[in-house]
C-alpha positions as CSV (number, residue, x, y, z in Angstrom):
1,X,90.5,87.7,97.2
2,X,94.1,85.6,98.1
3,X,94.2,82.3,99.7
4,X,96.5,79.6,99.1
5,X,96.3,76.0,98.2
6,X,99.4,74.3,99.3
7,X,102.6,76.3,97.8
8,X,99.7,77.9,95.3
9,X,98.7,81.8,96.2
10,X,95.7,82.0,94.1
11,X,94.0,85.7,93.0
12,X,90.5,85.4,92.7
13,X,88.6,88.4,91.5
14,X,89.1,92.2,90.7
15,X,92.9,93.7,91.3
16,X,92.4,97.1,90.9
17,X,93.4,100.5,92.7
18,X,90.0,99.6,94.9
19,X,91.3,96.0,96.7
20,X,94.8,96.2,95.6
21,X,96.2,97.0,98.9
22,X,94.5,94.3,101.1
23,X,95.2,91.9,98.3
24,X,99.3,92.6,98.7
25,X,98.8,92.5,102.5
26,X,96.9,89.2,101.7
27,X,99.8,88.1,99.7
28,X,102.7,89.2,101.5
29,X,101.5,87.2,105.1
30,X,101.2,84.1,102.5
31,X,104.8,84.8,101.8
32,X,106.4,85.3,105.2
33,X,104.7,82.4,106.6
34,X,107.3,80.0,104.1
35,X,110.7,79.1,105.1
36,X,113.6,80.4,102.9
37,X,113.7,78.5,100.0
38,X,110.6,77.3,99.5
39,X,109.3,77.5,96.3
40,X,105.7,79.2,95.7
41,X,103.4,80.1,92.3
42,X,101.1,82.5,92.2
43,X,98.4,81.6,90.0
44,X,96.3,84.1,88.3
45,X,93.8,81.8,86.4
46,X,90.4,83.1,88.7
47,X,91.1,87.3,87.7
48,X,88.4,88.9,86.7
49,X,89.7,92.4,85.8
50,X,93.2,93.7,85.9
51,X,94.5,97.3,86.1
52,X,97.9,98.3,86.6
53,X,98.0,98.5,90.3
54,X,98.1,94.8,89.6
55,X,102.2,95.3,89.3
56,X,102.5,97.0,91.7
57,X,101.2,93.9,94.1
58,X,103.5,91.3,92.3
59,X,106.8,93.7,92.9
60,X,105.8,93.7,96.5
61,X,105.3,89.8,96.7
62,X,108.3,89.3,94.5
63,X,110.4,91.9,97.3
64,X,108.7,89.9,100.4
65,X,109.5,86.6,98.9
66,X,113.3,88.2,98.0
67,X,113.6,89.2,101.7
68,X,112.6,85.7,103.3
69,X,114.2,83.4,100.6
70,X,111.7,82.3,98.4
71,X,111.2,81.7,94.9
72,X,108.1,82.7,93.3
73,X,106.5,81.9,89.9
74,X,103.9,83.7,88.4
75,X,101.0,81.2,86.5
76,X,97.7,81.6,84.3
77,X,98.3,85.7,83.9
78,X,95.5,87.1,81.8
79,X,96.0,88.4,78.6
80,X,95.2,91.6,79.9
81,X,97.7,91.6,82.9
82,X,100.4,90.4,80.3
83,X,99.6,93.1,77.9
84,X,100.3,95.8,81.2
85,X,103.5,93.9,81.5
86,X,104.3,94.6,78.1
87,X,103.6,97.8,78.1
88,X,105.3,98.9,81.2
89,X,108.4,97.1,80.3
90,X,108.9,95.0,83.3
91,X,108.9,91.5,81.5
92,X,112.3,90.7,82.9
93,X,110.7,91.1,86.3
94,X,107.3,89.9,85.7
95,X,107.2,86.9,83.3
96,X,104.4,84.1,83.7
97,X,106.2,80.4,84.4
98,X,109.3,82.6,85.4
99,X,110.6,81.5,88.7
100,X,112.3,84.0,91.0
């Protein structure tokens, strides 16, 4: 589940290859419904289980917020979101309290 609390897109629950897609769809309406240059976080705190379809959703938010002039900045990532991170080499793109 997404749903947003003020400039805060929060992830609640699983993101896996199951619910990613609606999640990103979820997401990426949150997104284009800022004006350019609005700053936004994406908090992670409520995730339950990660796998790495997970960054695949936060490229596509970071691209939709790119395209409508926003700056995100990812919050709370899991340990085990962090560790994908890591291991996929994308810290430079993905990096929690890193605004974009």
């Amino acid at each position: 589940m997404v749903y947003r609390e003020g400039n805060t897109i929060v992830v609640k629950g699983a993101v896996t290859i199951r619910n990613v897609v609606e999640l990103m769809r979820q997401g990426v309406a949150y997104i284009e419904d800022n004006d350019a240059g609005s700053h936004l976080q994406i908090d992670l705190h409520q995730i339950s289980e990660v796998d790495s379809t997970a960054i695949s959703m936060l490229f596509e938010w970071f691209r939709a917020a790119n395209n409508k002039g926003c700056e995100l900045e990812v919050t709370h990532m899991p340990a085990s979101l962090e560790s994908l991170v890591q291991l996929y080499d994308v810290t430079d793109i993905v990096t929690p309290g890193a605004g974009r």
